[in-house]
CHARMM internal coordinates of N, CA and C (Angstrom, degrees):
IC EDIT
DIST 1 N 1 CA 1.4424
DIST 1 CA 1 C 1.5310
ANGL 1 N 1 CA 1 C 108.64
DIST 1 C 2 N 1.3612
ANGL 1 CA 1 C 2 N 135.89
DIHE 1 N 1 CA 1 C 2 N 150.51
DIST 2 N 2 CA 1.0957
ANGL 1 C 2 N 2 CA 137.39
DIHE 1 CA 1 C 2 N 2 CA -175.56
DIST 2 CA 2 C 1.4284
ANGL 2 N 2 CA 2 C 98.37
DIHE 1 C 2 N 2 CA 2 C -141.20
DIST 2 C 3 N 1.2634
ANGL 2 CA 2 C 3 N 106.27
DIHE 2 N 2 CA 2 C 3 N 131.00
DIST 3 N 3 CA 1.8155
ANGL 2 C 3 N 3 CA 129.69
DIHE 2 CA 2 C 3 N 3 CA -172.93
DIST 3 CA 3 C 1.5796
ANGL 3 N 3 CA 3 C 91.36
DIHE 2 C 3 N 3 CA 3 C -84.49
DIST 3 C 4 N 1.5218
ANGL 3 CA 3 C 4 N 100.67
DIHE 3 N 3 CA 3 C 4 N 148.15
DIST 4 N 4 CA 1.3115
ANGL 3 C 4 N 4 CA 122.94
DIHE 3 CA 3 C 4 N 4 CA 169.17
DIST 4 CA 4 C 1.5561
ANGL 4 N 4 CA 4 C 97.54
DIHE 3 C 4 N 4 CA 4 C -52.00
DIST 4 C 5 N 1.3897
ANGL 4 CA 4 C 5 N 116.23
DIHE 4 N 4 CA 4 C 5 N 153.23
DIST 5 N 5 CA 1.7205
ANGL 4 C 5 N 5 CA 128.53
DIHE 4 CA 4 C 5 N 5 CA 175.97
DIST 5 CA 5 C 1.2989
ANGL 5 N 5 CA 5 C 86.16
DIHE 4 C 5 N 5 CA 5 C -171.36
DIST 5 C 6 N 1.9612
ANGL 5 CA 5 C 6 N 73.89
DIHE 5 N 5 CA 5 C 6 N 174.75
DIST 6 N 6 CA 1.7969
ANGL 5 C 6 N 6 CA 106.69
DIHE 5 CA 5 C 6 N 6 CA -178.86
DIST 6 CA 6 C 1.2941
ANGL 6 N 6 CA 6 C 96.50
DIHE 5 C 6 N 6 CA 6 C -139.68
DIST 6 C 7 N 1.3744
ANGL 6 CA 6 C 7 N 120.37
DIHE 6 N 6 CA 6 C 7 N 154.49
DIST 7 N 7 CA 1.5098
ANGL 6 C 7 N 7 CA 134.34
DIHE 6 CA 6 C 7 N 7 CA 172.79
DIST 7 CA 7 C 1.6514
ANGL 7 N 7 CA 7 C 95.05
DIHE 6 C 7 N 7 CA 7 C -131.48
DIST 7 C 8 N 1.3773
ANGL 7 CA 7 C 8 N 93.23
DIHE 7 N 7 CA 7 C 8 N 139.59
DIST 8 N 8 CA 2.1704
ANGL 7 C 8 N 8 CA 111.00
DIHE 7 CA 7 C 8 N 8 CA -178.36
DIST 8 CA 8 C 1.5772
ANGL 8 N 8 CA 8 C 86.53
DIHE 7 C 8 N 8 CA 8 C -141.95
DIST 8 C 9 N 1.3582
ANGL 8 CA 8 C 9 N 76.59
DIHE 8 N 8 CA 8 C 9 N 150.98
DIST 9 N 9 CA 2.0624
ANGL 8 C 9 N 9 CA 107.73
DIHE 8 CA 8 C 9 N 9 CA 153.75
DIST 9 CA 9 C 0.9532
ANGL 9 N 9 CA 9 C 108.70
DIHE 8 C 9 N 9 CA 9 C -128.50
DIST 9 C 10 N 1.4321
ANGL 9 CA 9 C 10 N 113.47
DIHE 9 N 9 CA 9 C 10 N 130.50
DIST 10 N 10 CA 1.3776
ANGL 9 C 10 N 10 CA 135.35
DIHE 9 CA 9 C 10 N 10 CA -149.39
DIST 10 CA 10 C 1.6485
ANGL 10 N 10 CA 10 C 93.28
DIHE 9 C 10 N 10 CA 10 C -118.98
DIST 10 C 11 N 1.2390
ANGL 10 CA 10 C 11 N 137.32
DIHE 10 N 10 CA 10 C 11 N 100.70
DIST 11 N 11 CA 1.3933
ANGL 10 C 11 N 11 CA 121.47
DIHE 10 CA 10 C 11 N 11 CA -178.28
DIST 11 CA 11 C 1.7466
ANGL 11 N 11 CA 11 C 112.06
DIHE 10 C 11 N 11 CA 11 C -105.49
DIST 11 C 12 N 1.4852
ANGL 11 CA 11 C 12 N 89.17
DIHE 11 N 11 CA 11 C 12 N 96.21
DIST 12 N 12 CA 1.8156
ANGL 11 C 12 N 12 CA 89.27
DIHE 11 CA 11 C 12 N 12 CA 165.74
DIST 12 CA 12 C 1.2956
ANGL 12 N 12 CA 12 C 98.52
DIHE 11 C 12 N 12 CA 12 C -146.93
DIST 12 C 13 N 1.4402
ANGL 12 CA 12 C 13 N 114.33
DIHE 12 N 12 CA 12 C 13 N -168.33
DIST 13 N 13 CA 1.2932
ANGL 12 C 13 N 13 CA 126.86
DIHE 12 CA 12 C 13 N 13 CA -141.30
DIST 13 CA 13 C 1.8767
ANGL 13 N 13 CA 13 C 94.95
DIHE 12 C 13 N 13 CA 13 C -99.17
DIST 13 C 14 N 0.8249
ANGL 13 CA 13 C 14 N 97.12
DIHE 13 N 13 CA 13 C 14 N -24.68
DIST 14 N 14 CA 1.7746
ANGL 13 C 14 N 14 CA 111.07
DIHE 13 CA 13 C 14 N 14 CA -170.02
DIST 14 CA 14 C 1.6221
ANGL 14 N 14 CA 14 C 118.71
DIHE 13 C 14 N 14 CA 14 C -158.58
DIST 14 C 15 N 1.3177
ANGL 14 CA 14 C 15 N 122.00
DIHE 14 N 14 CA 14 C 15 N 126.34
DIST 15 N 15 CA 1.7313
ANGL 14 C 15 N 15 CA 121.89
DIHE 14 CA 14 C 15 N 15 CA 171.90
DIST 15 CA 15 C 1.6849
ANGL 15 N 15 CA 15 C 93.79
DIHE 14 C 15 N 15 CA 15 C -102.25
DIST 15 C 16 N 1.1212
ANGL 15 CA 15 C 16 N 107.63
DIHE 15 N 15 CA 15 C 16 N 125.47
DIST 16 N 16 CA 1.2028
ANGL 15 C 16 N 16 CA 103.95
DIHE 15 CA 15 C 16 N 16 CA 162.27
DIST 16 CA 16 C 1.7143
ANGL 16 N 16 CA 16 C 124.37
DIHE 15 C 16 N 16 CA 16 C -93.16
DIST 16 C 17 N 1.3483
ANGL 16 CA 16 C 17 N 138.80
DIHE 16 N 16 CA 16 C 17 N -164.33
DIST 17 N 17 CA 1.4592
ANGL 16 C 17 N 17 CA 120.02
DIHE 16 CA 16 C 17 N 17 CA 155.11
DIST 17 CA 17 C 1.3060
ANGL 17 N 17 CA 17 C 122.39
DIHE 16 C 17 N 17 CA 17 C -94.02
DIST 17 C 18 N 1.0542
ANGL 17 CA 17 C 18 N 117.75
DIHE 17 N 17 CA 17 C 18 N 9.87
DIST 18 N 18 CA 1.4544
ANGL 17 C 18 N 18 CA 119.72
DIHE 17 CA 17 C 18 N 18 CA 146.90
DIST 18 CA 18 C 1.5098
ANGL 18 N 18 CA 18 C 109.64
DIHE 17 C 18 N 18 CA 18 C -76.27
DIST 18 C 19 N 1.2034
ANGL 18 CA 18 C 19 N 122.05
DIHE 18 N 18 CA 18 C 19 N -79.47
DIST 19 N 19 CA 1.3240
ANGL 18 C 19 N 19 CA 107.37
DIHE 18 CA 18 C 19 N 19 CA -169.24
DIST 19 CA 19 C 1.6752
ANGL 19 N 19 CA 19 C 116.48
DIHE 18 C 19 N 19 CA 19 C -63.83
DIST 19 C 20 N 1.0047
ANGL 19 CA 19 C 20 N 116.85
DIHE 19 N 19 CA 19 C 20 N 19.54
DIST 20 N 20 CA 1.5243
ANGL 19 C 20 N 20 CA 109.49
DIHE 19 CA 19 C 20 N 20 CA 172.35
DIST 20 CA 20 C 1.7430
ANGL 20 N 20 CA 20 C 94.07
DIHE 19 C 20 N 20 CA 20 C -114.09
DIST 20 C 21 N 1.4589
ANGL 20 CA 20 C 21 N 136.28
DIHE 20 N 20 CA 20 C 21 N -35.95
DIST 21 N 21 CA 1.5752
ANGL 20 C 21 N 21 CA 130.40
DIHE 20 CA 20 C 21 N 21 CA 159.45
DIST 21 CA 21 C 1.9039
ANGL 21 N 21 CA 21 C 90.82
DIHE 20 C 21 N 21 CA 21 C -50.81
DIST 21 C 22 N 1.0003
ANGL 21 CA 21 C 22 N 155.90
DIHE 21 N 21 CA 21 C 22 N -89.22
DIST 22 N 22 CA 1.3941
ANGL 21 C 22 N 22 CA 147.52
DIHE 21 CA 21 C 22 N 22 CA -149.53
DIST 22 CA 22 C 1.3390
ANGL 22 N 22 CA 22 C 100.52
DIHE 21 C 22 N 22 CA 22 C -58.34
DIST 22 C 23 N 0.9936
ANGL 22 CA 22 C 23 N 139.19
DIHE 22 N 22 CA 22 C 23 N -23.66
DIST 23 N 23 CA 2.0974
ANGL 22 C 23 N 23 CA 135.93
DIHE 22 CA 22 C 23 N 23 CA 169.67
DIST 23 CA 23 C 1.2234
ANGL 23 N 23 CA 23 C 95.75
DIHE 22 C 23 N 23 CA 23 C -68.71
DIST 23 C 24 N 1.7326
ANGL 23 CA 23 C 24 N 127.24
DIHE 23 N 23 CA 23 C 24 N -50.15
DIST 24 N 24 CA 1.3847
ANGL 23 C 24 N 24 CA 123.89
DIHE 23 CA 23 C 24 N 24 CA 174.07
DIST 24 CA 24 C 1.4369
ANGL 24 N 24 CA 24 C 118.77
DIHE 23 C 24 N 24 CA 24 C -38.67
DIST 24 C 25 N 1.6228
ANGL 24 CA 24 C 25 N 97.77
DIHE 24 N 24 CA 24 C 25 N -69.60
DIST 25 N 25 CA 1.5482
ANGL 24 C 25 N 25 CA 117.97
DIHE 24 CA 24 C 25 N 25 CA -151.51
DIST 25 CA 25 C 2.2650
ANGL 25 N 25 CA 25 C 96.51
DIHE 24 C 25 N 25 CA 25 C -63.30
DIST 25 C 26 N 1.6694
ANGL 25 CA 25 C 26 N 94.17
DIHE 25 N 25 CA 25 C 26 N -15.94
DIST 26 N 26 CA 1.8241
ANGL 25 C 26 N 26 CA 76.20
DIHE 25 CA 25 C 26 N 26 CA -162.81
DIST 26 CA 26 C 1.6800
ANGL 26 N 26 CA 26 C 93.72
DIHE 25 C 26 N 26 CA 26 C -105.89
DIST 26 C 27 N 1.0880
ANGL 26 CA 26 C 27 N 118.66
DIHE 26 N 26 CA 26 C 27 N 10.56
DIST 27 N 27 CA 1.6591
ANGL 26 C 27 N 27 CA 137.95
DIHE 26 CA 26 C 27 N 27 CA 179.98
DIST 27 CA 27 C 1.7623
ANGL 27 N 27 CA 27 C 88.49
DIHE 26 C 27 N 27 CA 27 C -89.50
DIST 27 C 28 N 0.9288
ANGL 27 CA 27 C 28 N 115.70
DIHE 27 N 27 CA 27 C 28 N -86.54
DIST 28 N 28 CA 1.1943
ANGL 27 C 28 N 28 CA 131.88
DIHE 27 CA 27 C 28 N 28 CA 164.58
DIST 28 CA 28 C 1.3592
ANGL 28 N 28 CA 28 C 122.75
DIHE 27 C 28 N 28 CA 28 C -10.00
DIST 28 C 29 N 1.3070
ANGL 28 CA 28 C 29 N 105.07
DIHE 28 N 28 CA 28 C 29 N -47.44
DIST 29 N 29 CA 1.7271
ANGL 28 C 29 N 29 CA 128.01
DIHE 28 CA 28 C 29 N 29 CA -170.64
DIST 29 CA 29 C 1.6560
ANGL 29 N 29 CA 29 C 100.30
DIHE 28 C 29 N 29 CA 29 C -77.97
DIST 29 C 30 N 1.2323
ANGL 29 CA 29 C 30 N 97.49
DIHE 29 N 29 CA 29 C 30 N -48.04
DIST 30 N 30 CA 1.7089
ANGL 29 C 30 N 30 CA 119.13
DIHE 29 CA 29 C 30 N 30 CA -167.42
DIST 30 CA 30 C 1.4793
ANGL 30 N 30 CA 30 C 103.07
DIHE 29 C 30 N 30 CA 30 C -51.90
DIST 30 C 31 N 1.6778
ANGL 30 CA 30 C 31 N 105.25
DIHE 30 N 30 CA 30 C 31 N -56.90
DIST 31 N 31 CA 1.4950
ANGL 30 C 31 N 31 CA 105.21
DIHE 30 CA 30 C 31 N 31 CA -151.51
DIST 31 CA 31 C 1.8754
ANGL 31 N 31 CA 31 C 110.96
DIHE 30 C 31 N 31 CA 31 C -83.74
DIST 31 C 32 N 1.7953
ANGL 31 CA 31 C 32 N 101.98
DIHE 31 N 31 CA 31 C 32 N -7.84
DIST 32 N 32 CA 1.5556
ANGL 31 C 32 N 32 CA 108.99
DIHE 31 CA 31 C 32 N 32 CA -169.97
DIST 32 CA 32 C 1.9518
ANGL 32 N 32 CA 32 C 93.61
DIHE 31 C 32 N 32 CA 32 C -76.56
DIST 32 C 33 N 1.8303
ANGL 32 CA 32 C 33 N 103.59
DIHE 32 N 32 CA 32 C 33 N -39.92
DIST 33 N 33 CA 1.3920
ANGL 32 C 33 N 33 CA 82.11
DIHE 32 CA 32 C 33 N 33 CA -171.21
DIST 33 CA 33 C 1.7792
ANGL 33 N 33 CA 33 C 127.75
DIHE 32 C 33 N 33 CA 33 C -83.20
DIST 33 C 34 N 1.7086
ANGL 33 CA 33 C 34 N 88.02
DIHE 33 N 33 CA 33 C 34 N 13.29
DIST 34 N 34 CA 1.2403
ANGL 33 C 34 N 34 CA 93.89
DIHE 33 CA 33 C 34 N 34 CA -146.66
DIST 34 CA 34 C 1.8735
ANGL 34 N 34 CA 34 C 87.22
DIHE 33 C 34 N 34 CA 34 C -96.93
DIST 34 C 35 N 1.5368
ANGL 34 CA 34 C 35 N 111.28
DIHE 34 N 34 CA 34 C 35 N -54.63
DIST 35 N 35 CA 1.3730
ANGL 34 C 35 N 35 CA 140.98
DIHE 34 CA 34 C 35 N 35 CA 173.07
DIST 35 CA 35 C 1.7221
ANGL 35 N 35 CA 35 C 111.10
DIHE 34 C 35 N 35 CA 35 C -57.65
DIST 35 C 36 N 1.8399
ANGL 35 CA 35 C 36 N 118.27
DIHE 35 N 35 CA 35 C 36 N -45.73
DIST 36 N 36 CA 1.0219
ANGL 35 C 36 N 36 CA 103.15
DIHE 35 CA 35 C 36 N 36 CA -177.81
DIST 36 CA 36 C 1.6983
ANGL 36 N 36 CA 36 C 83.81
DIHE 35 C 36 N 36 CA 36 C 109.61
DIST 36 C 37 N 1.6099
ANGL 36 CA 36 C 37 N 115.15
DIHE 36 N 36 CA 36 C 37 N -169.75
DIST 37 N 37 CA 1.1594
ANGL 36 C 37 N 37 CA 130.86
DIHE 36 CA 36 C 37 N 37 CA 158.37
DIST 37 CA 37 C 1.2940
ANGL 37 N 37 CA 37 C 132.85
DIHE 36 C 37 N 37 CA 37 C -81.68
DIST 37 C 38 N 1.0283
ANGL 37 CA 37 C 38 N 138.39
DIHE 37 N 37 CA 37 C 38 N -3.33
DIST 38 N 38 CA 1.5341
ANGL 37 C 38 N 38 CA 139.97
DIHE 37 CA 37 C 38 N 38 CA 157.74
DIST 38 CA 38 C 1.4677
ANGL 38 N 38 CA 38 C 115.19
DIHE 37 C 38 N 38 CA 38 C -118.54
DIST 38 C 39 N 1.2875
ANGL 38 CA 38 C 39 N 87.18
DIHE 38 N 38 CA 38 C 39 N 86.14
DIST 39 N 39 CA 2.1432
ANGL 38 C 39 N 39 CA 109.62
DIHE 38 CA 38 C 39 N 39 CA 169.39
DIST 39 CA 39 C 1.5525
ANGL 39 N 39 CA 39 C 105.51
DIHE 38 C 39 N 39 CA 39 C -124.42
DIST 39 C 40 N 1.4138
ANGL 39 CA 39 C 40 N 111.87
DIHE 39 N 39 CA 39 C 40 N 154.61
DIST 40 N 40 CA 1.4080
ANGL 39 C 40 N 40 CA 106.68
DIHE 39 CA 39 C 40 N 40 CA 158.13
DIST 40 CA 40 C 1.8584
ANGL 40 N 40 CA 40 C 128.06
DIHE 39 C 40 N 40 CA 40 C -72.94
DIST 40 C 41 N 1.3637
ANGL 40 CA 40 C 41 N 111.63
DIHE 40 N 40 CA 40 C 41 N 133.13
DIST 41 N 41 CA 1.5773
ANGL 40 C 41 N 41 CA 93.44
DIHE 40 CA 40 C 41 N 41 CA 178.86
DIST 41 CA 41 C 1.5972
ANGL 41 N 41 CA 41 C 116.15
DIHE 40 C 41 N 41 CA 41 C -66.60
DIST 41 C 42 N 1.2746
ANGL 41 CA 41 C 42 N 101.87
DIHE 41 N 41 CA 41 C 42 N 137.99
DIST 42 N 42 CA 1.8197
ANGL 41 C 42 N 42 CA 110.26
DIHE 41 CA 41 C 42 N 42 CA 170.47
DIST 42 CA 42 C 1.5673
ANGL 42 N 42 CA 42 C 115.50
DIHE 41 C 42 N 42 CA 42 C -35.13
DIST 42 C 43 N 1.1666
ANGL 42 CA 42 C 43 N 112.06
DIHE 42 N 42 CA 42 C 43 N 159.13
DIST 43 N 43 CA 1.1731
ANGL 42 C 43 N 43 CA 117.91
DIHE 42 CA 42 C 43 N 43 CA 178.99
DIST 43 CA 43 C 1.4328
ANGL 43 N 43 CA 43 C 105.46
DIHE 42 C 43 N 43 CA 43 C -139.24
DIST 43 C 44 N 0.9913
ANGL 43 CA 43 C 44 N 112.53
DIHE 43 N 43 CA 43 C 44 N 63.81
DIST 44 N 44 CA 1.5876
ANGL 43 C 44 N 44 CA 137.82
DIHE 43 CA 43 C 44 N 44 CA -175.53
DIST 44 CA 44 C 2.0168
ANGL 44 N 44 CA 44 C 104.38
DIHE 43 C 44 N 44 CA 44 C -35.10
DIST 44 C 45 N 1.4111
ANGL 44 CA 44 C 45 N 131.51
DIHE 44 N 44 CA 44 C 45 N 121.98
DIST 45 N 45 CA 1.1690
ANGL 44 C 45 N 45 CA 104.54
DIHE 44 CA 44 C 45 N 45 CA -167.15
DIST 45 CA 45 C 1.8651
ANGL 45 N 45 CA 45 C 92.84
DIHE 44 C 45 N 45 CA 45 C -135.92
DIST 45 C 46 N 1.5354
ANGL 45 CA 45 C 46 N 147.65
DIHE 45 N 45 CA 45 C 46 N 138.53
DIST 46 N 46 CA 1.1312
ANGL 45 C 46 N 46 CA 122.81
DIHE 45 CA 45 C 46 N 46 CA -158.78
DIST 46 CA 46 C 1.8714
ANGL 46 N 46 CA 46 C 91.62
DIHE 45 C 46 N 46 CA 46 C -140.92
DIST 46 C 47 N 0.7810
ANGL 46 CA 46 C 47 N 104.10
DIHE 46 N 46 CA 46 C 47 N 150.98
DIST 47 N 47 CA 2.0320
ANGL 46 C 47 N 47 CA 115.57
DIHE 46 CA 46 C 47 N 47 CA 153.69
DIST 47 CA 47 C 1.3840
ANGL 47 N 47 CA 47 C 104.09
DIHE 46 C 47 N 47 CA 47 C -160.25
DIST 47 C 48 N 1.3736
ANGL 47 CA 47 C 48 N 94.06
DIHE 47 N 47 CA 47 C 48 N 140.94
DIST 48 N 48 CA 1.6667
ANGL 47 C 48 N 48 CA 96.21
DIHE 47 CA 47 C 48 N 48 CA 166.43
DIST 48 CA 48 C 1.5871
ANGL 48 N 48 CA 48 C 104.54
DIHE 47 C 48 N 48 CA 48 C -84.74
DIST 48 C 49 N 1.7453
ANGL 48 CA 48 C 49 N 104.15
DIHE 48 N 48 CA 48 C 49 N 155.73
DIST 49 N 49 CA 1.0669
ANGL 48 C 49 N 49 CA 122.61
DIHE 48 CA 48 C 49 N 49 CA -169.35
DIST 49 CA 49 C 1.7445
ANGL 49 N 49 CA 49 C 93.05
DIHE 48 C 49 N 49 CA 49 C -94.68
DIST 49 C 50 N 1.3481
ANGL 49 CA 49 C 50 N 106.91
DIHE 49 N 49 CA 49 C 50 N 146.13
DIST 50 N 50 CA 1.4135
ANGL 49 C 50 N 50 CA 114.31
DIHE 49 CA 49 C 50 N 50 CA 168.70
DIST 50 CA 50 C 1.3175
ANGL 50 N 50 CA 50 C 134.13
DIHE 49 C 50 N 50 CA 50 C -85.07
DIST 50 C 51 N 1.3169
ANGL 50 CA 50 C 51 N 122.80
DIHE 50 N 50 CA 50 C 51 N -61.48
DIST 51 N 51 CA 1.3746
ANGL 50 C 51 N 51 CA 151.28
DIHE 50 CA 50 C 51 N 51 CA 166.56
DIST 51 CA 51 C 1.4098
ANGL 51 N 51 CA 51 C 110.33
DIHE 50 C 51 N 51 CA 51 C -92.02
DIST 51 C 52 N 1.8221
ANGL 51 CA 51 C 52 N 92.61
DIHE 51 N 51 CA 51 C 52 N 170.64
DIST 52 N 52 CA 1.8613
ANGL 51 C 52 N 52 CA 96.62
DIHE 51 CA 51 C 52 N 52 CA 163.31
DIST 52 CA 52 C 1.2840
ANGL 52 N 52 CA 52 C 105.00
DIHE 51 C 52 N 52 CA 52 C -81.92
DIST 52 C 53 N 0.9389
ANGL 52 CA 52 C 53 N 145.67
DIHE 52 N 52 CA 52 C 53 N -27.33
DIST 53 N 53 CA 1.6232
ANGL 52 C 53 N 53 CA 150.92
DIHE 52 CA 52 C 53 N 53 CA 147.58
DIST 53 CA 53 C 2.2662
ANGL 53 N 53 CA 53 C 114.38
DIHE 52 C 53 N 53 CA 53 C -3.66
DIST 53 C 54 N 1.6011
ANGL 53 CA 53 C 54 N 77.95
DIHE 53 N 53 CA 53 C 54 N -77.98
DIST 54 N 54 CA 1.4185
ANGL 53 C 54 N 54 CA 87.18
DIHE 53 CA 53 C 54 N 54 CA 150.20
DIST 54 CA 54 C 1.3589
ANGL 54 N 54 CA 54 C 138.59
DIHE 53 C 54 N 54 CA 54 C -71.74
DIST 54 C 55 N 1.4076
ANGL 54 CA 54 C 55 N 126.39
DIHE 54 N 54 CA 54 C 55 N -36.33
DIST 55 N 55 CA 1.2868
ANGL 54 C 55 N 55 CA 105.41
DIHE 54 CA 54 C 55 N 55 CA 158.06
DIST 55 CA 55 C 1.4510
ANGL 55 N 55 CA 55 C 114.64
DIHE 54 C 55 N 55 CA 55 C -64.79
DIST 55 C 56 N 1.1855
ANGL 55 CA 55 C 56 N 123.99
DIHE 55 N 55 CA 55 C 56 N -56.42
DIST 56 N 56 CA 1.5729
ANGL 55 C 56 N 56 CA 109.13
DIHE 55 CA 55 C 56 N 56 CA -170.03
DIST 56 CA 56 C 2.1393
ANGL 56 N 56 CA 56 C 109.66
DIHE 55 C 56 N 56 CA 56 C -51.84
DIST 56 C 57 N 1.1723
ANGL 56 CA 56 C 57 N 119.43
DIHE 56 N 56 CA 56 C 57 N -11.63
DIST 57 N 57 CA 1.0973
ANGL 56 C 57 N 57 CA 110.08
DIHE 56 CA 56 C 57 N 57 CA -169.32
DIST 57 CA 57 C 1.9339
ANGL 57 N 57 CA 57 C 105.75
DIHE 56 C 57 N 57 CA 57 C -96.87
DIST 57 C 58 N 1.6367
ANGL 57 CA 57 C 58 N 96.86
DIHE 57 N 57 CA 57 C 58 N -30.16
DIST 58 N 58 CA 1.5771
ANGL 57 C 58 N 58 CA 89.55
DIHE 57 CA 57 C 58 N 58 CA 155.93
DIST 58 CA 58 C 1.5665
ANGL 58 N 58 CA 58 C 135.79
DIHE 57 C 58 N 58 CA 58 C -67.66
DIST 58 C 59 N 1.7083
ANGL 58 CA 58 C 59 N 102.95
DIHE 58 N 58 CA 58 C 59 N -36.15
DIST 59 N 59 CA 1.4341
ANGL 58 C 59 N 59 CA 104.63
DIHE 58 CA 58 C 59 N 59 CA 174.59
DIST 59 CA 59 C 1.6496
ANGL 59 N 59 CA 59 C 110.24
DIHE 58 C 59 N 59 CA 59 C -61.13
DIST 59 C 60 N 1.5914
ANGL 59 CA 59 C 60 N 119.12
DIHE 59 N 59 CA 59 C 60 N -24.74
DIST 60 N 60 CA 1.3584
ANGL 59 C 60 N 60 CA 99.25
DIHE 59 CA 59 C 60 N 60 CA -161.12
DIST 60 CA 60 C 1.7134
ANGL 60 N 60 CA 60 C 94.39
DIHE 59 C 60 N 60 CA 60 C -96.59
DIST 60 C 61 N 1.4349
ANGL 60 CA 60 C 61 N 118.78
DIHE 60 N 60 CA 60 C 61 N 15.07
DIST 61 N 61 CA 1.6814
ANGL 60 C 61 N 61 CA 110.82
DIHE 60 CA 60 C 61 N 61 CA 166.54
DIST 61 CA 61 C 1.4564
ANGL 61 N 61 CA 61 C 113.04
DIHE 60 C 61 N 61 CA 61 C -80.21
DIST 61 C 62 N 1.4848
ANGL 61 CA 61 C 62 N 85.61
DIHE 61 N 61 CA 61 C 62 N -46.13
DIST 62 N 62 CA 1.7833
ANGL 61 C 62 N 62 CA 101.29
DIHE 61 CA 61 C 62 N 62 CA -177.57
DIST 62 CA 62 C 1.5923
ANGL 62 N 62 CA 62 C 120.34
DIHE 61 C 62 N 62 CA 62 C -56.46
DIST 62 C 63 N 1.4065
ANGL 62 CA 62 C 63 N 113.70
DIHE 62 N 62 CA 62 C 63 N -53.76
DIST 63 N 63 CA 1.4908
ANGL 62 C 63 N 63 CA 103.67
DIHE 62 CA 62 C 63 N 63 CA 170.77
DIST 63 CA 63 C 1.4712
ANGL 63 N 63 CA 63 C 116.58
DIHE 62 C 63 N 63 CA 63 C -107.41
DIST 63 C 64 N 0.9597
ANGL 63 CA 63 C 64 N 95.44
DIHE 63 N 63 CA 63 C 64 N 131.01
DIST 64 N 64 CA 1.8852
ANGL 63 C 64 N 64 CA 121.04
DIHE 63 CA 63 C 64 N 64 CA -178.21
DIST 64 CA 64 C 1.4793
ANGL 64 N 64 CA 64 C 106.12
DIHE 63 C 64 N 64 CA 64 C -58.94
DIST 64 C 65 N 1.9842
ANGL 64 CA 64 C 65 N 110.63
DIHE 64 N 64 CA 64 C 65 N 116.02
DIST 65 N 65 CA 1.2435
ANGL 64 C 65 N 65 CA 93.44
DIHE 64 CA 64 C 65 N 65 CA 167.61
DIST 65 CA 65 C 2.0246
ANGL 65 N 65 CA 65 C 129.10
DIHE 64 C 65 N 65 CA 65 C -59.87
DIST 65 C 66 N 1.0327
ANGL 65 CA 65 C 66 N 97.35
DIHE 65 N 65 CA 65 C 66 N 169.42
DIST 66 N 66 CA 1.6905
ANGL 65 C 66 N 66 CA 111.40
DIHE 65 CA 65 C 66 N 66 CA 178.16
DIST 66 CA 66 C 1.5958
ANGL 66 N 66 CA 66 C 103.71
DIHE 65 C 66 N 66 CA 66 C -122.92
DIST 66 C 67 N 1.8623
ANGL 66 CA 66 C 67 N 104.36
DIHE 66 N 66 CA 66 C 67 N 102.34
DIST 67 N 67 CA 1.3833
ANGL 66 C 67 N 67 CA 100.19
DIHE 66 CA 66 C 67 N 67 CA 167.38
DIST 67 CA 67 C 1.3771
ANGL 67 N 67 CA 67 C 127.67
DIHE 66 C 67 N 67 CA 67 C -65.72
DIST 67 C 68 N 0.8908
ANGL 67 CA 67 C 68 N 115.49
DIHE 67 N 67 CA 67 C 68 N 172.71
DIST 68 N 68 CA 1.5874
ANGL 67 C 68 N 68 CA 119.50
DIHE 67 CA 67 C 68 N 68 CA -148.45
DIST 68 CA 68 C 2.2464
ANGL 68 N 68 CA 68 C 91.37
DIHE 67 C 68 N 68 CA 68 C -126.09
END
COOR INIT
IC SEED 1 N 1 CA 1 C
IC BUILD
C-alpha cells in the first residue's frame, strides 16, 4: 500500500535542522487542519541534490510520464 505523499524541491543554499523541524511543524500543521485528528504524521525525508543529473533524475520521479 502506498500512503498519499508529496515530493518538493526546495532550492536554497543550505537546510539547516531548524528549518527542516519548521517544514515539519507547518506540514504537520497543514495536514491536522486539513485531515482533522486522525492522519498519519509526515515523515519528512531530505538530500541535497548535487548535479543537474540529480535534479533532472528527481524531477523525472516526481512527475509521471504520460504515454503518448
Amino acid at each position: 500500500m502506498v500512503s498519499p505523499h508529496v515530493h518538493c524541491i526546495i532550492d536554497a543554499f543550505e537546510l539547516t535542522d531548524t528549518t527542516i523541524e519548521i517544514l515539519k511543524d507547518k506540514v504537520t500543521e497543514h495536514l491536522a487542519k486539513t485531515l482533522g485528528p486522525d492522519f498519519l504524521l509526515p515523515d519528512v525525508k531530505y538530500s541535497a541534490i548535487q548535479d543537474q543529473k540529480g535534479l533532472f533524475d528527481r524531477i523525472g520521479y516526481m512527475v509521471p510520464r504520460i504515454p503518448l
